[in-house]
C-alpha positions in Angstrom: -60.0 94.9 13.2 -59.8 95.8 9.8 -62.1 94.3 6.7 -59.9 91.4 5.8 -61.0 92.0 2.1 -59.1 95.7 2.7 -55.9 93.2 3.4 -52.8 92.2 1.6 -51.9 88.9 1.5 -48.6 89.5 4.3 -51.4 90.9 6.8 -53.7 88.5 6.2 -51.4 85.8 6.6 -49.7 87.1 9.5 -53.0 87.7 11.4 -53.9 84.5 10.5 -50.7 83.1 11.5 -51.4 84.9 14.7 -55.1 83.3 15.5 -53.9 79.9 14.9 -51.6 80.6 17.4 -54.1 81.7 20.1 -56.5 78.7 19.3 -53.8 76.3 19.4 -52.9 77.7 22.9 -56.5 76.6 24.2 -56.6 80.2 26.1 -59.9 81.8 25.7 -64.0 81.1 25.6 -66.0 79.0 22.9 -67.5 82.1 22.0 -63.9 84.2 21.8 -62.6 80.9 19.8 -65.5 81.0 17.5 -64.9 84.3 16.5 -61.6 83.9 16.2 -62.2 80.7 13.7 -64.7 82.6 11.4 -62.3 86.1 11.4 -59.2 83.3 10.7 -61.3 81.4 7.7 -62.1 85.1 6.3 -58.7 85.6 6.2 -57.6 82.5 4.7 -60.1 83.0 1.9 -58.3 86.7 1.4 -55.4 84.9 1.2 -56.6 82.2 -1.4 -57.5 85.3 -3.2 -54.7 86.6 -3.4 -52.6 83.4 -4.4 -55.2 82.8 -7.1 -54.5 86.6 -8.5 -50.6 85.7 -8.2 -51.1 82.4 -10.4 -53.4 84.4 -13.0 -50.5 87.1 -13.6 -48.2 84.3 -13.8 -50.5 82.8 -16.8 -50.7 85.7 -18.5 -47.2 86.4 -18.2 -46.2 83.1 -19.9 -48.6 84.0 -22.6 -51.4 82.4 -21.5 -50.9 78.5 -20.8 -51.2 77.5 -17.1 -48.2 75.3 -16.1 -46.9 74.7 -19.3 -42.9 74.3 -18.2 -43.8 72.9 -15.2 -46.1 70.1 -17.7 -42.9 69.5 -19.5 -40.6 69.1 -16.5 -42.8 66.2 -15.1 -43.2 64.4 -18.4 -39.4 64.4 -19.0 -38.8 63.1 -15.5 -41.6 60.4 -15.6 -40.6 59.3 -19.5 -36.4 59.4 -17.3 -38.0 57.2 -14.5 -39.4 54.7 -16.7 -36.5 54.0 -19.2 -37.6 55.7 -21.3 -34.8 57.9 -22.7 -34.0 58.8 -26.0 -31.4 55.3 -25.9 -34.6 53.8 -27.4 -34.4 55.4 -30.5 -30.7 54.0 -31.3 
């Protein structure tokens, strides 16, 4: 089995895809679903890795500030929810 830190995030996540699968299905020894747990949480962690390298080229692509649309999105729709639309100004 390859290093999972050699890995890109589809082949992680399809490996990993494909252990929970074979624990869920109960087949197998403690000791073969041990090792199967600790190569599945190395392969998580690559693919946490690789989601937190996604979201830090998506900050630096919007220049820098994490979430700032999104920010903007939610505070319009919660000032919406509460009444609190630009009516209150007139």
């Amino acid at each position: 089995m390859p290093d999972p830190a050699t890995l890109g995030y589809e082949q992680a996540r399809d490996e990993l895809a494909s252990i929970v699968g074979r624990l869920e299905s109960g087949a197998g020894t403690l000791e073969e679903s041990l090792a199967l747990w600790e190569r599945g949480e190395a392969l998580a962690a690559r693919c946490q890795e690789w989601l937190d390298g996604a979201r830090e080229r998506l900050t630096a692509a919007r220049g820098g500030r994490p979430g700032t649309q999104d920010l903007q999105d939610d505070d319009a729709r919660t000032a919406h929810a509460a009444g609190e639309d630009d009516e209150e100004d007139r």
